[in-house]
C-alpha positions as CSV (number, residue, x, y, z in Angstrom):
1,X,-32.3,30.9,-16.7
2,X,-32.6,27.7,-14.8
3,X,-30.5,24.6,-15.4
4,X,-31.1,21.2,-14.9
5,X,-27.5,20.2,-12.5
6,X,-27.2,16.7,-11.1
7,X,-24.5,16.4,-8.2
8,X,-22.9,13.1,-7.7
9,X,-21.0,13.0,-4.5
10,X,-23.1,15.2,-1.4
11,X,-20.7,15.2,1.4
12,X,-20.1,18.4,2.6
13,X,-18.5,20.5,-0.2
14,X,-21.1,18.7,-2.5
15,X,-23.9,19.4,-0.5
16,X,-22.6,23.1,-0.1
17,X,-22.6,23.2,-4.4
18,X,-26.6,21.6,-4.3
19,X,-27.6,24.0,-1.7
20,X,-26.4,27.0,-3.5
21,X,-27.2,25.7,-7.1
22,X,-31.2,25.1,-5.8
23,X,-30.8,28.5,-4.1
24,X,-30.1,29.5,-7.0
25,X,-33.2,28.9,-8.9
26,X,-32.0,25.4,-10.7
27,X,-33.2,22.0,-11.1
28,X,-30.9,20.1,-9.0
29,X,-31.1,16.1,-8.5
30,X,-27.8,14.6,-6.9
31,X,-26.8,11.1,-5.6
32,X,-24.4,10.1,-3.2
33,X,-23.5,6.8,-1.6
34,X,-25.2,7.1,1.6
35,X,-28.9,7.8,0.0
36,X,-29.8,10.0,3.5
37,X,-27.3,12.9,2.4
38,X,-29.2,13.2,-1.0
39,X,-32.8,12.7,0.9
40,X,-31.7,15.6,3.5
41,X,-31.1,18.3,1.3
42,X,-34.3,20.3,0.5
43,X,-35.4,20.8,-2.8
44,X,-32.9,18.6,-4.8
45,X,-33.9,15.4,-6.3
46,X,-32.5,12.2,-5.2
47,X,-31.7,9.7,-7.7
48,X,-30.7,6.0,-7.2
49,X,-27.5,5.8,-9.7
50,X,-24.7,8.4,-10.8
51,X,-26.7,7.2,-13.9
52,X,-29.9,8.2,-13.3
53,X,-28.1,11.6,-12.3
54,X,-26.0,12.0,-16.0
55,X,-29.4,11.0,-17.5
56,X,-31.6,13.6,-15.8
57,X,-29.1,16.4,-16.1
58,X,-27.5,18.6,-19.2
59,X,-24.7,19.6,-16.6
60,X,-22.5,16.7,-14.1
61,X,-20.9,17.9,-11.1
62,X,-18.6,15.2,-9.7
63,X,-17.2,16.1,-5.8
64,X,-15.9,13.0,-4.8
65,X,-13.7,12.4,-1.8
66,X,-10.8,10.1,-3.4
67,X,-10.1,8.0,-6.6
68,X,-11.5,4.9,-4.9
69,X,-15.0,7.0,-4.6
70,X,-14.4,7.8,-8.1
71,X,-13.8,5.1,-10.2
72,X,-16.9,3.6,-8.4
73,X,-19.1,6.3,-9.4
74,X,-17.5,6.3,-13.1
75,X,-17.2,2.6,-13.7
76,X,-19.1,0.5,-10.9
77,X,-22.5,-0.7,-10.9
78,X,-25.0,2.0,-12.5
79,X,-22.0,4.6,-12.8
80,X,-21.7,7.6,-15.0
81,X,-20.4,5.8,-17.8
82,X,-23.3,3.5,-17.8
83,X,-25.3,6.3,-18.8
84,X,-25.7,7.6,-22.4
85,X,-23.6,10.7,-22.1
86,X,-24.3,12.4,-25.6
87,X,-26.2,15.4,-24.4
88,X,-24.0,15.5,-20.8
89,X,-21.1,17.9,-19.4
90,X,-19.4,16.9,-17.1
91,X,-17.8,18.8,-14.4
92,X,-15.6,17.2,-12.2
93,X,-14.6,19.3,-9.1
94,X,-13.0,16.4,-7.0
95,X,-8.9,16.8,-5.9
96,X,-7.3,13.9,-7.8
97,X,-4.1,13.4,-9.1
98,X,-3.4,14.5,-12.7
99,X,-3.6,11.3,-14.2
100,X,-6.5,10.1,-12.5
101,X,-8.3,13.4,-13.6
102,X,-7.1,12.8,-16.9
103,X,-8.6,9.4,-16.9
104,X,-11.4,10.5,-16.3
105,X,-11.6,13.0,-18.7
106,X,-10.8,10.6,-21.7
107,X,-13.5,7.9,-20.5
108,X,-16.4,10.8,-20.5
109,X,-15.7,11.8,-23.9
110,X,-14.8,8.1,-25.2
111,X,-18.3,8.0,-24.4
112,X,-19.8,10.7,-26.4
113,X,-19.6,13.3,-23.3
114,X,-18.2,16.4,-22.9
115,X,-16.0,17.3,-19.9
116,X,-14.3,19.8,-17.7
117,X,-12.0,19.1,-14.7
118,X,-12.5,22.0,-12.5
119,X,-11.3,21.3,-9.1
120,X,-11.6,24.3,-6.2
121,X,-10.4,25.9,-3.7
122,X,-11.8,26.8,-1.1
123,X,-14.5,25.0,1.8
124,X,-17.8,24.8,2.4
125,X,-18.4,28.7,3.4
126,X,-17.3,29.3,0.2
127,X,-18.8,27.1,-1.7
128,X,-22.8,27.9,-0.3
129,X,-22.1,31.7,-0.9
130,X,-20.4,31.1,-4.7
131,X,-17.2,32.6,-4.1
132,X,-14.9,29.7,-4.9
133,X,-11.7,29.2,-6.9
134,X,-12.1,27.2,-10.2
135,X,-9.0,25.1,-11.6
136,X,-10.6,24.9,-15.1
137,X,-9.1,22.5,-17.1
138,X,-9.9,21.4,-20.6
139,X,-10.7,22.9,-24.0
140,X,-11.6,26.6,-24.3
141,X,-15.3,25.4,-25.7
142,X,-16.0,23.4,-23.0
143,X,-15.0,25.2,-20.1
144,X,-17.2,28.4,-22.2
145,X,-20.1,25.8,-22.2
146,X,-19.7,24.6,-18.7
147,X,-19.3,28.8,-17.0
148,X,-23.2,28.8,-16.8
149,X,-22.7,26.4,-13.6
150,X,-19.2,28.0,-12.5
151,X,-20.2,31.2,-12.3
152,X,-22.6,30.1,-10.1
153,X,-20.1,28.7,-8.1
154,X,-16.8,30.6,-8.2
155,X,-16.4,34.0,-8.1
156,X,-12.8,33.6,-9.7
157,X,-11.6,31.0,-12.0
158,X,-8.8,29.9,-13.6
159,X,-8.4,28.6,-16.8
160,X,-5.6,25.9,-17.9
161,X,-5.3,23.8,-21.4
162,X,-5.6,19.9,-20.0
163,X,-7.3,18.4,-16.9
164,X,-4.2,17.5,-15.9
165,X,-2.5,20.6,-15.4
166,X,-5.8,21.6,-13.7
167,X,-5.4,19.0,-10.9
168,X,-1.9,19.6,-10.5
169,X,-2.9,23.2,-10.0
170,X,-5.7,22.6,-7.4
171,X,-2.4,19.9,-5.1
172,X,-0.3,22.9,-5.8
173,X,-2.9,25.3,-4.0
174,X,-3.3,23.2,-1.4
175,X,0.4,22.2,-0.5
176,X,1.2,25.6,1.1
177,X,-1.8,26.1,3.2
178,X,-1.1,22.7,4.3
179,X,1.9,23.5,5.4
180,X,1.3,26.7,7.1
181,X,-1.1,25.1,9.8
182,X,1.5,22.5,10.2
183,X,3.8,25.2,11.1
184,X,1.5,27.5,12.3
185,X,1.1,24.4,15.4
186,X,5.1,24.4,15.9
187,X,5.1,27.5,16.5
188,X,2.9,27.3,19.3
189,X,5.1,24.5,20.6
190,X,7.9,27.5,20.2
191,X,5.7,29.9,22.5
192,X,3.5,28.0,24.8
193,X,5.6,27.7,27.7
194,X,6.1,31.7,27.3
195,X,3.0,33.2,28.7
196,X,2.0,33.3,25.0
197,X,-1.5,32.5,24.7
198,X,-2.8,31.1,21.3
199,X,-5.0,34.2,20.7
200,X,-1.8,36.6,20.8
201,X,0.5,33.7,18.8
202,X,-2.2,33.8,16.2
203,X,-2.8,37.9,16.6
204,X,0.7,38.4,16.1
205,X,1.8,35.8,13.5
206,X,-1.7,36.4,11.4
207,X,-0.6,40.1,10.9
208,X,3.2,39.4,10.2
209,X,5.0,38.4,6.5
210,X,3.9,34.7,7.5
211,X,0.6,35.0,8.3
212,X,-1.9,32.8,5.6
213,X,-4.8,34.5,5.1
214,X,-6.7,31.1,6.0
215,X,-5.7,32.3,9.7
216,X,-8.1,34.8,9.9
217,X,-11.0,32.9,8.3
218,X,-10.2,29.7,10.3
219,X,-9.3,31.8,13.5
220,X,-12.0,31.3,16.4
221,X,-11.7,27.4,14.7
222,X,-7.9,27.3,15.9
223,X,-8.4,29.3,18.7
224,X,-10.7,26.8,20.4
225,X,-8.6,23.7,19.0
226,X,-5.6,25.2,20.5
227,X,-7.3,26.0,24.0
228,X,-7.9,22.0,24.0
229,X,-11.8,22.1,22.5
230,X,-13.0,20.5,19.8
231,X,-14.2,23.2,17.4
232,X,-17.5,22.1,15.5
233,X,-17.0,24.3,12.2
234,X,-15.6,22.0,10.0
235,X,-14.7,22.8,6.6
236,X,-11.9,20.6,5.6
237,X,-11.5,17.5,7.7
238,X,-8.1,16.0,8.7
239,X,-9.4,12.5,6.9
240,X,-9.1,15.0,3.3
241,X,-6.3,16.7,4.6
242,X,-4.7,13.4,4.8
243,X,-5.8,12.5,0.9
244,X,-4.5,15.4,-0.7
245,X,-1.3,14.9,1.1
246,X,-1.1,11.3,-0.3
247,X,-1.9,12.7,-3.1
248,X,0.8,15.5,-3.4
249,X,3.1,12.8,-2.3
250,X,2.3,10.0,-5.1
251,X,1.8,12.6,-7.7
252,X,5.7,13.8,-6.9
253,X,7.0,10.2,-7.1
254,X,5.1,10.0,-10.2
255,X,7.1,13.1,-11.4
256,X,10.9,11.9,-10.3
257,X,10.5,14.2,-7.0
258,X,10.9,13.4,-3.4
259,X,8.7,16.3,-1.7
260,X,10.4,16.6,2.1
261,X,7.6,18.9,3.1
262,X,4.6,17.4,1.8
263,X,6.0,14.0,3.7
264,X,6.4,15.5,6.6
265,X,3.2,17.2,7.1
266,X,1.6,14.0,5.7
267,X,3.0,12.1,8.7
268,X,1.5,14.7,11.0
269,X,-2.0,14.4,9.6
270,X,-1.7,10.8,9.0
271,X,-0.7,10.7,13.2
272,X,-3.7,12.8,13.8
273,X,-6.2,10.5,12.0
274,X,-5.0,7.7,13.4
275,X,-6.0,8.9,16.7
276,X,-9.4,9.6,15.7
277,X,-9.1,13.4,14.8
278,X,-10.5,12.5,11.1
279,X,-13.5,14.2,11.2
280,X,-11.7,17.5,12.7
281,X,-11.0,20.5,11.1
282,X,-7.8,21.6,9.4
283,X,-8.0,24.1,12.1
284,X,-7.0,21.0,14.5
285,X,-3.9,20.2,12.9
286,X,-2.4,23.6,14.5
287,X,-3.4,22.3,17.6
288,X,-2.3,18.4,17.2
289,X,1.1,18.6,18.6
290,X,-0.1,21.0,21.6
291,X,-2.5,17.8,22.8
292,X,0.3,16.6,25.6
């Protein structure tokens, strides 16, 4: 059956969703802040408003990159909320902190909407092929009424009683892949004036008790960052590497908890950005300290 899905946010995991979704057989319309994203991708309808996106759709996908993107297109000028929401779900897939999620979750429905936080894991390969992680969070009758679209999305999901505890889940997720790169890059510093070349570091370590499986997927991607090429797969960026990692960070000082790791990997990718490795793969962050 097909569905009528508006996207707001088409960057590159919310692009992914549309391209899949249309794929698919749906009705997809989408906006996104920078109008050519929307106008590129074939077969979805672009629309001038997160409005005009909640008004022509029974399902909302939100993928936004930050709370700053997201209280703009839930409050600002011509935003969701703007919109009557009566007949709308909303699904909102963005990584947020839990309280920020939750806000968001009691201004839909304080507006007639229903609503599901249901961030992901997983990147863009993932996401165009449907075989992503779903954080569902919210009431068991909502997330039922919203599986239609998930199911076209994720081929496992998760199911927890709040939005909150849904964010929390998808920081959580990320915090130890995070890390692993982080280290995963050390370690090279550990081996490279062995003889050890990045292939075999990343042969060896991939196969032992700490190998991530995000090794293998992201594996030619660290191989070329480490050999001292940029690699131009990029699934994850350092720029949202950097967000979540604020975000782990305020949502522990929000909790009573200093989180050592998390600020320590957050300095690393806040040092990589900072000298214009934003728009890199995580797959880079391995390879940031090997750059001298």
């Amino acid at each position: 059956m097909s569905l009528k899905i508006g996207v707001i946010g088409l960057g590159r995991m919310g692009a992914a969703m549309a391209a899949r979704l249309i794929e698919r057989g749906h009705q997809v319309c989408g906006w996104n802040r920078t109008a050519a994203r929307a106008e590129a991708i074939q077969g979805l309808a672009a629309k001038a408003s997160p409005a005009e996106v909640a008004m022509s759709a029974d399902y909302v996908i939100v993928m936004l990159l930050d709370e700053t993107a997201s209280r703009a297109a839930y409050h600002g000028e011509g935003g969701l909320l703007s919109a009557n929401l009566q007949q709308a779900l909303v699904i909102d897939m963005s990584t947020l902190k839990p309280a920020d999620m939750q806000a968001n979750a009691e201004a839909v429905t304080a507006h007639g909407g229903r609503f599901v936080a249901c961030p992901v894991g997983g990147t863009v390969g993932p996401a165009r092929s449907g075989k992503l992680l779903g954080l569902a969070g919210g009431d068991a009758a909502t997330i039922d009424a919203a599986k239609p679209v998930l199911d076209e999305l994720c081929d496992r999901m998760e199911r927890f009683d709040t939005p909150q505890a849904a964010a929390a889940m998808k920081l959580a997720v990320n915090l130890p892949l995070l890390a692993a790169f982080q280290a995963l890059g050390e370690a090279a510093l550990i081996t490279r004036d062995y003889g050890i070349s990045p292939e075999r570091l990343l042969g060896i370590i991939g196969k032992s008790s700490g190998g991530a499986p995000a090794f293998a997927t992201r594996s030619a991607a660290i191989i070329t960052e480490m050999g001292g090429t940029r690699s131009e797969s990029v699934g994850f960026s350092l720029e949202a590497v950097e967000k979540d990692l604020r975000l782990m960070d305020e949502a522990g000082d929000a909790a009573g908890f200093n989180l050592k790791l998390v600020e320590s990997v957050r300095r690393a990718a806040h040092d990589a950005v900072r000298e214009g490795w934003g728009d890199r793969d995580l797959a880079a962050l391995a390879a940031f300290n090997l750059r001298a």
